[in-house]
N, CA, C and O atoms as a DFTB+ gen file, in Angstrom:
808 C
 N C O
     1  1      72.553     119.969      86.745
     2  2      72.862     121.340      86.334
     3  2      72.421     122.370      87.371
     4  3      72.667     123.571      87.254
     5  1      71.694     121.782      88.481
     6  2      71.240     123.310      89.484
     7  2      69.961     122.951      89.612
     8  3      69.632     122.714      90.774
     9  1      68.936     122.806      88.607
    10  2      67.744     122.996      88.800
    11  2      67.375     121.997      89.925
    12  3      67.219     122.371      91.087
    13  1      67.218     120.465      89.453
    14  2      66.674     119.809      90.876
    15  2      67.054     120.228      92.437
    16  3      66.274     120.424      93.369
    17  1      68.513     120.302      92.421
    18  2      68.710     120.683      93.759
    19  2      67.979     121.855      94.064
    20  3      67.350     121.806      95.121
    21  1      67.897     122.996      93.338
    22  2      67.551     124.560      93.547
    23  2      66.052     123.637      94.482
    24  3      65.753     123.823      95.661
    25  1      65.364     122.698      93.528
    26  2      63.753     122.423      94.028
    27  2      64.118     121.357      95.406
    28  3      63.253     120.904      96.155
    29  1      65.322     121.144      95.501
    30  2      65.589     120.252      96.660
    31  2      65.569     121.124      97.778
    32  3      64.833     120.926      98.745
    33  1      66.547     122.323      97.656
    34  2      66.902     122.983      98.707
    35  2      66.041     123.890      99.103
    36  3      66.268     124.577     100.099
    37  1      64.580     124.056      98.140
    38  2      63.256     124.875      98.504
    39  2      62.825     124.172      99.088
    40  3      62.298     124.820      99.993
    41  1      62.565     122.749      99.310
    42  2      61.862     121.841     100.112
    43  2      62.544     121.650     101.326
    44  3      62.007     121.066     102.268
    45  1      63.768     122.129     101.379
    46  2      64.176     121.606     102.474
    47  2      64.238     123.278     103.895
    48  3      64.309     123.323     105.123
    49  1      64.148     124.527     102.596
    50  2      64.081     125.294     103.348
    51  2      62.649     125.736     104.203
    52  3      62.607     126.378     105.253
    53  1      61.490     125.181     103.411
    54  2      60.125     125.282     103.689
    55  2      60.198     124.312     104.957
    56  3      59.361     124.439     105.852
    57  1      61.158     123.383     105.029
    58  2      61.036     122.690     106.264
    59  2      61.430     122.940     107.338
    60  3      61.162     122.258     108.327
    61  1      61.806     123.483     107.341
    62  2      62.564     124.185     108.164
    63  2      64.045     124.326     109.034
    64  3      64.254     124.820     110.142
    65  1      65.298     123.455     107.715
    66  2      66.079     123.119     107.801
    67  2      66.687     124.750     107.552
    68  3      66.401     125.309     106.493
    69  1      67.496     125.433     108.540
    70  2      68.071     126.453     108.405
    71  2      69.850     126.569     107.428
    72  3      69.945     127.749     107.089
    73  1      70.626     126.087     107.131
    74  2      71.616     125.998     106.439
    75  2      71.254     125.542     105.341
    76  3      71.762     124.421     105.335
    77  1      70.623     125.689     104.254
    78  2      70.628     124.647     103.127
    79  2      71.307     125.599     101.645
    80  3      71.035     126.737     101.264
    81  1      72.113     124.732     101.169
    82  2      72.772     125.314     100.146
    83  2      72.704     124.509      98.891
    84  3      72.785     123.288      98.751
    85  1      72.495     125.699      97.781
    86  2      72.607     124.880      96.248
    87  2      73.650     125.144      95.544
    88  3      74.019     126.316      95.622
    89  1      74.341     124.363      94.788
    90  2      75.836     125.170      93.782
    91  2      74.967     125.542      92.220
    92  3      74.243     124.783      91.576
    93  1      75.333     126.921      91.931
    94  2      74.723     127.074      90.776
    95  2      75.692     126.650      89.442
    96  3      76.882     126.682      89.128
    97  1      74.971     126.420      89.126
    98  2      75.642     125.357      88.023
    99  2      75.753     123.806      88.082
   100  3      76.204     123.114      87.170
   101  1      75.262     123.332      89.325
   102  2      75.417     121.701      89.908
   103  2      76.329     121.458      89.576
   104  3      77.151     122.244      89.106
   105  1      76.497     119.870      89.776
   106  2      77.616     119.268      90.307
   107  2      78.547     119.470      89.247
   108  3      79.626     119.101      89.711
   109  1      78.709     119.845      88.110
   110  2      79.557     120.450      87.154
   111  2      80.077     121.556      87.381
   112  3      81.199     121.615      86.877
   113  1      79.682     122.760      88.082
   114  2      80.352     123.815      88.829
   115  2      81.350     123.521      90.316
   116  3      81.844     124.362      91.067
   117  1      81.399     122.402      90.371
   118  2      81.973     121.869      91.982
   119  2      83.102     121.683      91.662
   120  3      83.452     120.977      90.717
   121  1      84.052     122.483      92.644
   122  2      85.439     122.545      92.296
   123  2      86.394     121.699      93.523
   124  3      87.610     121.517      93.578
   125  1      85.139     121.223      94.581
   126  2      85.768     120.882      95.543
   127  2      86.380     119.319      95.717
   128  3      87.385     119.145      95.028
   129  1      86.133     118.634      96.183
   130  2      86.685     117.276      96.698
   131  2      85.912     116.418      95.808
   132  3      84.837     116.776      95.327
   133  1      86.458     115.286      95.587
   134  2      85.860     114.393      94.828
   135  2      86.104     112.859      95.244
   136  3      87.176     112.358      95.584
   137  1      84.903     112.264      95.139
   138  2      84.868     110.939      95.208
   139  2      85.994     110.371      94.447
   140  3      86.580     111.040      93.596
   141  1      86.335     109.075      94.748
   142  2      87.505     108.735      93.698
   143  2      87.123     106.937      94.191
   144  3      86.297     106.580      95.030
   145  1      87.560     106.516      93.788
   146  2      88.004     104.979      93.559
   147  2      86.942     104.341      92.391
   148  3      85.857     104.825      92.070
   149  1      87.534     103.196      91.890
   150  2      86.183     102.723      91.194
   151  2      84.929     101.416      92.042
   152  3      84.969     100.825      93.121
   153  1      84.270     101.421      91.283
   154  2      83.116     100.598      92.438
   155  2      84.004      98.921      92.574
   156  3      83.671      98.350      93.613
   157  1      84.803      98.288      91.902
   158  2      85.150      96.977      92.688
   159  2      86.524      97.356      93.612
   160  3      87.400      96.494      93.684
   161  1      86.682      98.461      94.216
   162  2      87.032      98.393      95.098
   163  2      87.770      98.042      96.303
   164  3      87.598      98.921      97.147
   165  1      88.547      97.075      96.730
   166  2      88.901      96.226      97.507
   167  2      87.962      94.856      97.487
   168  3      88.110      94.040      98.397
   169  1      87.046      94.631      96.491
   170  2      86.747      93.754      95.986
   171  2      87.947      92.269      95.903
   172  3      87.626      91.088      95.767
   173  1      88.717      92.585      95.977
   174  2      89.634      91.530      95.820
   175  2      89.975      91.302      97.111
   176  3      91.046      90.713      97.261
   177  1      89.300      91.634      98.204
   178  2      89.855      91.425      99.363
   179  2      89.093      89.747      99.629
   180  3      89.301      89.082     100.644
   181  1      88.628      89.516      99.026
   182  2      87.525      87.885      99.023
   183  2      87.470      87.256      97.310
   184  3      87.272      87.807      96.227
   185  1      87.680      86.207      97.617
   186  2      87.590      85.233      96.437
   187  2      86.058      85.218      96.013
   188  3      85.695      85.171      94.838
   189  1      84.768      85.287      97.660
   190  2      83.590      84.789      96.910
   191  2      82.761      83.134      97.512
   192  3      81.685      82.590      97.264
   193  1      83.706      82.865      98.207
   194  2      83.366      81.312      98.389
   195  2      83.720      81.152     100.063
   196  3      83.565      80.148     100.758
   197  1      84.283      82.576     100.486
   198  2      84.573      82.348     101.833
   199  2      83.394      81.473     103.399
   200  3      82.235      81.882     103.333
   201  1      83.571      80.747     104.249
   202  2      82.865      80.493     104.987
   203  2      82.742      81.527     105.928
   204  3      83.638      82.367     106.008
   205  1      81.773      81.576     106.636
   206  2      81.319      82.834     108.001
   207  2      82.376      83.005     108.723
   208  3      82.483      84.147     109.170
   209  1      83.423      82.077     109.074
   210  2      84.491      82.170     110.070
   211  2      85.602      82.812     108.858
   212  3      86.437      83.582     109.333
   213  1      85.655      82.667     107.948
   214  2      86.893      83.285     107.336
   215  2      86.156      85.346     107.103
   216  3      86.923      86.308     107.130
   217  1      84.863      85.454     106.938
   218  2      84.538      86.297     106.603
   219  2      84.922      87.244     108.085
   220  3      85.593      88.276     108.069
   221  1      84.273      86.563     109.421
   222  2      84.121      87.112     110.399
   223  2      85.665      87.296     110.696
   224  3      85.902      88.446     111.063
   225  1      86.773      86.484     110.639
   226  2      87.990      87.040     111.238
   227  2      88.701      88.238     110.230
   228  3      89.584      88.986     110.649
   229  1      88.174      88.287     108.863
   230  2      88.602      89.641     107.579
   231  2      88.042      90.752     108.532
   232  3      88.757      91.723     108.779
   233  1      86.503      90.624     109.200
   234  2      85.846      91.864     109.687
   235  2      86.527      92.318     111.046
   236  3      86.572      93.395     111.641
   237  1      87.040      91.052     111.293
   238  2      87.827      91.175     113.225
   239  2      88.714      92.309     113.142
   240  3      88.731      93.411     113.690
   241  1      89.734      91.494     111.966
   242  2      91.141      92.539     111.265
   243  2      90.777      94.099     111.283
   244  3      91.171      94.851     112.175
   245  1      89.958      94.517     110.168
   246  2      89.250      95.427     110.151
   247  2      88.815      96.501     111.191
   248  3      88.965      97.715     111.329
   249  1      88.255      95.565     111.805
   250  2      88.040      96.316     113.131
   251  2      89.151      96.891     114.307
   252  3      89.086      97.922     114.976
   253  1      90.227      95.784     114.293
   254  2      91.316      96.129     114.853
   255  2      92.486      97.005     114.319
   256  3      93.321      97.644     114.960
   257  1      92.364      96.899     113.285
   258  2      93.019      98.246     111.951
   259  2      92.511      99.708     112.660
   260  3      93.175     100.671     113.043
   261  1      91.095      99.464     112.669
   262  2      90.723     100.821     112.665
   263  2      90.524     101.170     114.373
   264  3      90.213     102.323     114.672
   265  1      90.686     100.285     115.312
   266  2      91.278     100.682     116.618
   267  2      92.359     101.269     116.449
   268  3      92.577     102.465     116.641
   269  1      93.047     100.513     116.104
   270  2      95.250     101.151     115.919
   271  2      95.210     102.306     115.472
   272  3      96.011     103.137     115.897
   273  1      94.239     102.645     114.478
   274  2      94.006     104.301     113.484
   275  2      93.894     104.957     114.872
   276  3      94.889     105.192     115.557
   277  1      92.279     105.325     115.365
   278  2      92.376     105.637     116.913
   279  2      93.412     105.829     117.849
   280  3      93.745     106.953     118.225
   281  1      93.931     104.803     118.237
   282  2      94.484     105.208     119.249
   283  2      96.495     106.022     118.921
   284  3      97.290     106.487     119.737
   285  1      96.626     105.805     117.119
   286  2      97.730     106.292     116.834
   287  2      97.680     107.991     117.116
   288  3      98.394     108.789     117.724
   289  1      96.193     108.078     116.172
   290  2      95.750     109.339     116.429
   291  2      95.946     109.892     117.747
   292  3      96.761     110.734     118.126
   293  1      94.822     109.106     118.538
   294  2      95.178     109.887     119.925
   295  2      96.771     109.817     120.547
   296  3      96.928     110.589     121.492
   297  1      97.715     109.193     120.252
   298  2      99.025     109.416     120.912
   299  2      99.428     110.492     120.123
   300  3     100.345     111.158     120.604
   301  1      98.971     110.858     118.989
   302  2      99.729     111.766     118.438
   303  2      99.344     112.748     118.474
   304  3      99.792     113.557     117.661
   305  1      98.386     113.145     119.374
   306  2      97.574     114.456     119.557
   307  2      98.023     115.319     120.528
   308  3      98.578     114.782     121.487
   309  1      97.910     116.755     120.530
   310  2      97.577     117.196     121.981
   311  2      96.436     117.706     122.677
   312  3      96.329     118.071     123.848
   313  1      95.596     117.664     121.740
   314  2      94.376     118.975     122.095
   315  2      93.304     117.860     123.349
   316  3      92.935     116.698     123.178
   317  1      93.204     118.232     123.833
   318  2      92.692     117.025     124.839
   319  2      91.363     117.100     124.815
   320  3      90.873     116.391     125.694
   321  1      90.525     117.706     124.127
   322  2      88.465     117.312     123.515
   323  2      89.464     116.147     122.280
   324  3      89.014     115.011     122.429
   325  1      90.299     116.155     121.488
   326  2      90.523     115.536     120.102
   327  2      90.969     113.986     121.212
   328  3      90.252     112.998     121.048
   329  1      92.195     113.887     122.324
   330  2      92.334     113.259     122.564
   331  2      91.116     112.416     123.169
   332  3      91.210     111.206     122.962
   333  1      89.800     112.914     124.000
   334  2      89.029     112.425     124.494
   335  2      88.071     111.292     123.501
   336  3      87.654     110.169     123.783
   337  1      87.921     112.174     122.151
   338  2      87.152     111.840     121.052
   339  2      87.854     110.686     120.864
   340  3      87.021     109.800     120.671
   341  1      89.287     110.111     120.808
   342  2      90.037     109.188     120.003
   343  2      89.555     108.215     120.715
   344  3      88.940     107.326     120.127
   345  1      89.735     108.153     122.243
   346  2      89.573     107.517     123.368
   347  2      88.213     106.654     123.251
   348  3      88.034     105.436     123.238
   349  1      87.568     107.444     123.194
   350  2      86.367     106.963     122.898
   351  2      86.063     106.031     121.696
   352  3      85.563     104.926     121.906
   353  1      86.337     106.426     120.514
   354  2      86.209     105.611     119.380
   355  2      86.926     104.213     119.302
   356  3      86.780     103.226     118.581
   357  1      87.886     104.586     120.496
   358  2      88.924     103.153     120.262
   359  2      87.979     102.085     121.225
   360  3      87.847     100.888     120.966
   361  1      87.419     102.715     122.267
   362  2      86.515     101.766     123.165
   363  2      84.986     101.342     121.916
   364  3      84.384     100.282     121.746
   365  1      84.852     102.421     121.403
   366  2      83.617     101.803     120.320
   367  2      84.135     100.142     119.611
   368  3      83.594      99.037     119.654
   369  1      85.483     100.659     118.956
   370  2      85.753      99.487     118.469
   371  2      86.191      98.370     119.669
   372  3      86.170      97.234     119.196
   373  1      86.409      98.385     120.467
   374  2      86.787      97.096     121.297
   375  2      85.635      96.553     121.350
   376  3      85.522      95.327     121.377
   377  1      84.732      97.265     121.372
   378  2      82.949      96.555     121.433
   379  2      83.123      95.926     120.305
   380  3      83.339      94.715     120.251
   381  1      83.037      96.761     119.197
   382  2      82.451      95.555     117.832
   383  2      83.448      94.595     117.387
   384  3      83.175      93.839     116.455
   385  1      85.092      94.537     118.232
   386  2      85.689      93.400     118.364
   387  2      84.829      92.464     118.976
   388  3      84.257      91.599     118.313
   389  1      84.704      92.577     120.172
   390  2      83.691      91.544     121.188
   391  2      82.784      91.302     120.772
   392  3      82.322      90.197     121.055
   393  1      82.044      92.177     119.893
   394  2      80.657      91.369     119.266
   395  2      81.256      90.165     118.182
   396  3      80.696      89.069     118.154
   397  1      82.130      90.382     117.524
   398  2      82.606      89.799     116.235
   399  2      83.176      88.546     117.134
   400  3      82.920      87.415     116.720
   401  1      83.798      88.665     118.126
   402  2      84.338      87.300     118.851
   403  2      83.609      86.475     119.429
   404  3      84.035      85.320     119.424
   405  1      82.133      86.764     120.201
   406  2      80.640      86.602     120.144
   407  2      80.095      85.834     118.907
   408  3      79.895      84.622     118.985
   409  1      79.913      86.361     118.044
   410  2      79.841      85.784     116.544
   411  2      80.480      84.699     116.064
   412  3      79.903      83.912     115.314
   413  1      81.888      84.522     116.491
   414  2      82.648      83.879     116.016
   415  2      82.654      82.623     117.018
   416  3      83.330      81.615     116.808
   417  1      81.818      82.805     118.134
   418  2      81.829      81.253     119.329
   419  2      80.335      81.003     118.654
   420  3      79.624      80.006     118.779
   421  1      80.183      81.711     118.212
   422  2      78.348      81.202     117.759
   423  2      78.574      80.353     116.609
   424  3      78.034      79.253     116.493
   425  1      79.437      80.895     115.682
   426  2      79.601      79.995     114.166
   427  2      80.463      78.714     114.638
   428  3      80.033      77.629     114.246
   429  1      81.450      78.711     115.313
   430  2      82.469      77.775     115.900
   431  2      82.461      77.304     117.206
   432  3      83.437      77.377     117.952
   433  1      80.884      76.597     117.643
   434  2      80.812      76.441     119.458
   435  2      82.095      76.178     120.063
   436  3      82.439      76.841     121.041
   437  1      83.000      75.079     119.478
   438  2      84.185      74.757     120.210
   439  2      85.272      75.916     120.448
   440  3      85.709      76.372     121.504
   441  1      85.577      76.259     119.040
   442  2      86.066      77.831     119.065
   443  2      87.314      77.450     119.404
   444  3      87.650      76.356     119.857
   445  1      88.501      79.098     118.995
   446  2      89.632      79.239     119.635
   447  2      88.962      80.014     120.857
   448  3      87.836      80.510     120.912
   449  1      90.175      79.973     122.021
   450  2      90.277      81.581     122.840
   451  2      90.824      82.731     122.311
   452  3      91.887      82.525     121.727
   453  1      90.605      83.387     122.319
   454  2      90.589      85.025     121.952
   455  2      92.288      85.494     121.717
   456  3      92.325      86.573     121.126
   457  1      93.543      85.001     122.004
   458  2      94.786      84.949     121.956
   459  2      94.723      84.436     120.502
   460  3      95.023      85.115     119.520
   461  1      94.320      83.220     120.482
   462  2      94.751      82.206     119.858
   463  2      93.902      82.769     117.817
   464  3      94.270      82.696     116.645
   465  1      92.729      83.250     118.564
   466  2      91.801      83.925     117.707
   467  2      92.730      84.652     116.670
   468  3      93.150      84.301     115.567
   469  1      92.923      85.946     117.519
   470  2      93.546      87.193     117.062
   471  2      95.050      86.916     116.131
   472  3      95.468      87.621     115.212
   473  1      95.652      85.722     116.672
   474  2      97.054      85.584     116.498
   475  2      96.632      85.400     114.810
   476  3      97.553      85.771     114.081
   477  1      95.765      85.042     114.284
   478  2      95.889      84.611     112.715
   479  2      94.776      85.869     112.039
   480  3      94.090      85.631     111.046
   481  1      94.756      86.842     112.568
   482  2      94.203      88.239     112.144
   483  2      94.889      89.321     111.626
   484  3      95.528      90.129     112.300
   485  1      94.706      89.340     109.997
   486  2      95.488      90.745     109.627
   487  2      94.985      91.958     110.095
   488  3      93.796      92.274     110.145
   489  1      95.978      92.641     110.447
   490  2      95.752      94.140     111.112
   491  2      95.705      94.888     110.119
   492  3      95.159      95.941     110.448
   493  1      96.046      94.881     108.901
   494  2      97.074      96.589     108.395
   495  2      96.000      96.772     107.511
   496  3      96.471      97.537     106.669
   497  1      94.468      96.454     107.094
   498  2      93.326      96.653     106.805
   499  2      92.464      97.254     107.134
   500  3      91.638      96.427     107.521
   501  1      91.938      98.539     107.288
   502  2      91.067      98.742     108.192
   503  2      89.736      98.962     107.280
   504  3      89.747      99.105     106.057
   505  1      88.214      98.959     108.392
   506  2      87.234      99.062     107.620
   507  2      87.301     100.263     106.391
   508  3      87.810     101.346     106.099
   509  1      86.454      99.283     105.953
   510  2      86.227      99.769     104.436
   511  2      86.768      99.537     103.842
   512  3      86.298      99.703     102.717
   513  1      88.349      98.897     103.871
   514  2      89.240      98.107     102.786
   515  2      90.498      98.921     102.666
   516  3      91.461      98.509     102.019
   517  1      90.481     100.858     103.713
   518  2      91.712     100.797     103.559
   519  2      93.287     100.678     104.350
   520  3      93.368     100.323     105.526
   521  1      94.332     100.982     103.630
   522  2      95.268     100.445     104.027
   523  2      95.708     101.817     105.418
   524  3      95.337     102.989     105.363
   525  1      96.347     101.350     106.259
   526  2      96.490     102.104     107.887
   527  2      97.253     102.753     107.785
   528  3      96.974     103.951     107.828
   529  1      98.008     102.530     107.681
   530  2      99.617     103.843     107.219
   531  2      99.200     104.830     106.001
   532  3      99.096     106.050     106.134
   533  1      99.009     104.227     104.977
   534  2      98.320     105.230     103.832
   535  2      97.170     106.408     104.119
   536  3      96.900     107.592     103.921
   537  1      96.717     105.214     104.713
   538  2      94.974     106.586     105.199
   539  2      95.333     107.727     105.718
   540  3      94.865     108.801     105.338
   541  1      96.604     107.546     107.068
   542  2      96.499     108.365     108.184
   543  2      97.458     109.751     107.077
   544  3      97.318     110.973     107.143
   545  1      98.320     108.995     106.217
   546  2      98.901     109.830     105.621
   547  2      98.052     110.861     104.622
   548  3      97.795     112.054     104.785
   549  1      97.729     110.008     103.587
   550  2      96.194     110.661     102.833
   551  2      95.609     112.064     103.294
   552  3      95.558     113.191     102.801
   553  1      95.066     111.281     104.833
   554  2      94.243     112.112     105.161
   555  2      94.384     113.143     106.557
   556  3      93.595     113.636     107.364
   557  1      95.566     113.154     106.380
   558  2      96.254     114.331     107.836
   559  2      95.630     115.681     108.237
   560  3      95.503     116.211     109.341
   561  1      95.141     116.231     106.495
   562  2      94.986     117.667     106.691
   563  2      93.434     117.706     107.492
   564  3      93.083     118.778     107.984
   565  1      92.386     116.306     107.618
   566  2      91.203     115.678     107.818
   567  2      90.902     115.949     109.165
   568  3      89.718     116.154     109.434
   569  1      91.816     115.994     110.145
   570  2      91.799     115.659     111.580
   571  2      92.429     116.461     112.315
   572  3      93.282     116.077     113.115
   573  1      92.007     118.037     112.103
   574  2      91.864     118.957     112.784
   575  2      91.215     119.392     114.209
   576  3      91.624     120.047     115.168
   577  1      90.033     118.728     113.895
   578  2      88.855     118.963     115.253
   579  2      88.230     117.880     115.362
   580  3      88.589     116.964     114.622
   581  1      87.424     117.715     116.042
   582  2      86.754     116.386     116.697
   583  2      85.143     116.408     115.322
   584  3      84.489     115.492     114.823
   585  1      85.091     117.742     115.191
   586  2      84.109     117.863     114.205
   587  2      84.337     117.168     112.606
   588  3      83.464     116.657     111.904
   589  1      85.907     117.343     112.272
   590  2      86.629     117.301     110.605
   591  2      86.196     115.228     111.194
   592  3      85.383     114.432     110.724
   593  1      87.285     115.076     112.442
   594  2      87.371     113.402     112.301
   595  2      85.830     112.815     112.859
   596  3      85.715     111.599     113.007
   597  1      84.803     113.610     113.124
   598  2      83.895     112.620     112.952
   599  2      83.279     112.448     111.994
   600  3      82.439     111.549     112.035
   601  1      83.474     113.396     110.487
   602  2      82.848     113.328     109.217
   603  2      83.700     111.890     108.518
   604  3      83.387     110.976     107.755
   605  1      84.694     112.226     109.128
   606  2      86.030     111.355     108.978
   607  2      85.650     109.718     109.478
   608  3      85.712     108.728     108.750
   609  1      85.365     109.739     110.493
   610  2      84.805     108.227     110.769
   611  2      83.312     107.755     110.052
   612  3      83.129     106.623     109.605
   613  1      82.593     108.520     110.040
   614  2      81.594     108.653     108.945
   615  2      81.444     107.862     108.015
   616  3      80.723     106.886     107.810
   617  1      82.599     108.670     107.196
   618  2      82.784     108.261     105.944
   619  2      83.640     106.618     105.872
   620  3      83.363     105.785     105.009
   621  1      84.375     106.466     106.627
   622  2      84.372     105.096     107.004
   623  2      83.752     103.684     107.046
   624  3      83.952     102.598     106.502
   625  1      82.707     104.339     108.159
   626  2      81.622     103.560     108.891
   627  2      80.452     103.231     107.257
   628  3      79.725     102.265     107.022
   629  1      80.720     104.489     106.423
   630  2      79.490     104.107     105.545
   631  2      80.545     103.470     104.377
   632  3      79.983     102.491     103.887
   633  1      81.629     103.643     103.875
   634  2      82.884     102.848     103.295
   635  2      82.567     101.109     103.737
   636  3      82.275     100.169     102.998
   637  1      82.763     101.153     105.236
   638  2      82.418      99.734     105.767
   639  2      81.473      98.967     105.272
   640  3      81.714      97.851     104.811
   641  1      80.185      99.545     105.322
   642  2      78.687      99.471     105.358
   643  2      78.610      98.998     103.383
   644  3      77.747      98.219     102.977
   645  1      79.348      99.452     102.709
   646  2      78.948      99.670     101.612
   647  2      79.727      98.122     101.153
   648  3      79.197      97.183     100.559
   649  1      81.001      98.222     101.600
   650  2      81.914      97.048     101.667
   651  2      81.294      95.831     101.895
   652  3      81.313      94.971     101.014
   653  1      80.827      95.670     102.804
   654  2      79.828      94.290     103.428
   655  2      78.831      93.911     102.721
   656  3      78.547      92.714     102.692
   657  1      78.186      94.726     102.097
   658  2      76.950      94.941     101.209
   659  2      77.210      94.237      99.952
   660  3      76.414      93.514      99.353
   661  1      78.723      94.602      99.529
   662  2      79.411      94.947      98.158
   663  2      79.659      93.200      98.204
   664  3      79.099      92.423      97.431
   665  1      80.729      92.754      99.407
   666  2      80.722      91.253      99.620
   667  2      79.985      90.712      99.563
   668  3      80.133      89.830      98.717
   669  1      78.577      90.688     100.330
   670  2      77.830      90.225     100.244
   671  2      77.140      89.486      98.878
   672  3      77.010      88.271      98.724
   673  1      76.785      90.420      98.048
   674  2      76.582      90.047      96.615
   675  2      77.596      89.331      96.004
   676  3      77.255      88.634      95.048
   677  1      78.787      89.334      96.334
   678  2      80.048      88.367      95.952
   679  2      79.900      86.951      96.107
   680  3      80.066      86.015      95.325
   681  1      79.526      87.026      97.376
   682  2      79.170      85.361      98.426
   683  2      78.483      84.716      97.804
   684  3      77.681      85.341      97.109
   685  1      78.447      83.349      97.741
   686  2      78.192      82.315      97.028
   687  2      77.503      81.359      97.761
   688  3      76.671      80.558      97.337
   689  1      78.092      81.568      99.393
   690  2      77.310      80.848     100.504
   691  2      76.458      81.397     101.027
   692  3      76.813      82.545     101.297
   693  1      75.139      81.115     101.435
   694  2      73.900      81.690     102.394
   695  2      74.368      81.999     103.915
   696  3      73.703      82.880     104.460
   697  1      75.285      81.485     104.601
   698  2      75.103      81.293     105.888
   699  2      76.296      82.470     105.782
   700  3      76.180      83.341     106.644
   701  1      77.447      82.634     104.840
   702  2      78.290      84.214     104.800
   703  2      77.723      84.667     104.666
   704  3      77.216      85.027     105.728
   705  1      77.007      85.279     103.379
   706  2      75.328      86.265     103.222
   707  2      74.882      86.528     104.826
   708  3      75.073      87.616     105.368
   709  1      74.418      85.671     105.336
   710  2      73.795      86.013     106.898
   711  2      74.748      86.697     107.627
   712  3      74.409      87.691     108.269
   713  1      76.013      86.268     107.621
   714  2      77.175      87.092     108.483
   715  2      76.942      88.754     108.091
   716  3      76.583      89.689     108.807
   717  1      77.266      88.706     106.803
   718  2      77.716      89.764     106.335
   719  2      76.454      91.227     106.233
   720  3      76.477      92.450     106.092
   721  1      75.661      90.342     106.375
   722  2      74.249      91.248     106.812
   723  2      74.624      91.398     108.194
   724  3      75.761      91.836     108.368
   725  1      74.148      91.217     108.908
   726  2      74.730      91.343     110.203
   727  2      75.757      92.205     110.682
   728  3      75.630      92.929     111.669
   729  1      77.282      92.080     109.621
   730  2      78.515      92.723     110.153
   731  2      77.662      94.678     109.310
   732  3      77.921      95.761     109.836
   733  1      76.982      94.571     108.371
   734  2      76.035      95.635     108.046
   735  2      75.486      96.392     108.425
   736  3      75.558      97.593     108.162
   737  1      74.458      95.565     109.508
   738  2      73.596      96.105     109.997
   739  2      74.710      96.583     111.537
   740  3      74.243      97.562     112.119
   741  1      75.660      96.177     112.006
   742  2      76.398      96.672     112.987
   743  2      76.794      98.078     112.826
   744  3      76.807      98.925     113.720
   745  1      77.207      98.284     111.248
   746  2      77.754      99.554     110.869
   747  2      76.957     100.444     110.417
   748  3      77.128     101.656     110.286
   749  1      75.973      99.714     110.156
   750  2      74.133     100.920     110.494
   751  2      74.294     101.581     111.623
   752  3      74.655     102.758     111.629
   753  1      73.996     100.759     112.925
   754  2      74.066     101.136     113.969
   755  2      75.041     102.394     114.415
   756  3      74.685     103.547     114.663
   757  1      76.434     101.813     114.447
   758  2      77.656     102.489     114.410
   759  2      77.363     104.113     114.044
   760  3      77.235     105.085     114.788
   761  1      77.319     103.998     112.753
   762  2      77.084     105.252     111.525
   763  2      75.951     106.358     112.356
   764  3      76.245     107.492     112.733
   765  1      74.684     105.722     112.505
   766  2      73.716     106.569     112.991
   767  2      74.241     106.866     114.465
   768  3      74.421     108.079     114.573
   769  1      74.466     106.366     115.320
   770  2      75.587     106.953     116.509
   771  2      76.338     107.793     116.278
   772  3      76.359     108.646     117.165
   773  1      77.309     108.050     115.087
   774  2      77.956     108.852     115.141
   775  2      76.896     110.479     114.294
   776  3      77.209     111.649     114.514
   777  1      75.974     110.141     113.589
   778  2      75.488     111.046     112.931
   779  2      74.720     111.640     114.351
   780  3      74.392     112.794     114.074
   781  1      74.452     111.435     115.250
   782  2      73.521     111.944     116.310
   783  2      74.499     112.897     117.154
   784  3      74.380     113.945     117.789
   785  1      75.501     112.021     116.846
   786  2      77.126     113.036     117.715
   787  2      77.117     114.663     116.941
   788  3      76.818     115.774     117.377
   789  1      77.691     114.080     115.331
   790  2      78.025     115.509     114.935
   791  2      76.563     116.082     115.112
   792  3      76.626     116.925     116.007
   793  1      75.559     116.000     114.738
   794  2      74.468     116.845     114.671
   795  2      74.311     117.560     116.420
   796  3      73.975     118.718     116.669
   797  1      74.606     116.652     117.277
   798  2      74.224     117.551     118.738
   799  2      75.463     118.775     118.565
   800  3      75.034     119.920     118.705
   801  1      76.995     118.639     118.268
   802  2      77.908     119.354     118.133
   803  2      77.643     120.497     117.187
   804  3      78.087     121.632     117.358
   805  1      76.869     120.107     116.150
   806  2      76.588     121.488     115.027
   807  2      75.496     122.221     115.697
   808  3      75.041     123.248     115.192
């Protein structure tokens, strides 16, 4: 209703956090944007019983989904700080491809090569479970400035994070459990990288 936050946003102003805002009336006065989906989620994207190699090539997909997001973006841009930003994010993800293909010679010493890998990888998934064409549509009015799409990858990266977590408790096997911590703790990483971005920009 107002009150806790009101005592949130006194603590936070004594700290010396300069922007801090309360809605009077709390979150019942909020007319703005709203969370939406329910918590199982893309839950159905796993049966539950998957091995580390089936888990790790779902996260490969994923990852390569949300390259293609990137770099659609950046072809479709003109502002050239927005194009630079895309550029960049698409090289972020080629990394946590390579880590995941890394991962994937570790679970499978003999292994495919990386052609052969990719060739049995769904694309049209991207982290966090959603679908690539839909999102970009969804969320057009989102990706204005380099500032709107990094709240925008954000929210993703912690979508991802929550996803893996969410599987995780699904898994039935210990040694997926270990993956999926792991593909987690990547999007820890990820997430706080990007939170260090917008904060130097604000």
């Amino acid at each position: 209703m107002g009150g806790r936050s009101r005592v949130a946003s006194q603590l936070l102003s004594g700290l010396g956090f300069k922007e801090v805002y309360n809605l009077e009336g709390g979150i019942k006065a909020w007319g703005g944007a709203k969370a939406e989906g329910p918590v199982e989620l893309n839950m159905d994207l796993i049966r539950g019983d998957e091995s580390p190699m089936e888990m790790i090539r779902l996260a490969y997909g994923m990852e390569k989904a949300l390259e293609s997001f990137y770099f659609t973006l950046k072809s479709g841009n003109d502002d050239p700080e927005l194009q630079r930003f895309y550029q960049g994010m698409v090289a972020v993800e080629q990394i946590h491809k390579s880590r995941l293909f890394e991962l994937h010679k570790e679970v499978d010493p003999p292994g495919q090569d990386l052609d052969a890998f990719e060739a049995a990888i769904n694309t049209q998934i991207m982290e966090g479970g959603f679908n690539l064409e839909e999102f970009i549509e969804k969320n057009a009015s989102f990706m204005n400035s380099v500032n709107e799409v990094l709240n925008l990858a954000m929210m993703l990266e912690t979508q991802a994070l929550d996803l893996y977590l969410r599987f995780s408790d699904k898994s039935a096997k210990a040694t997926t459990k270990d993956v999926l911590f792991k593909l987690a703790d990547e999007e820890k990483a990820h997430l706080a990288a990007l939170g260090e971005l917008l904060e130097k920009r604000l």
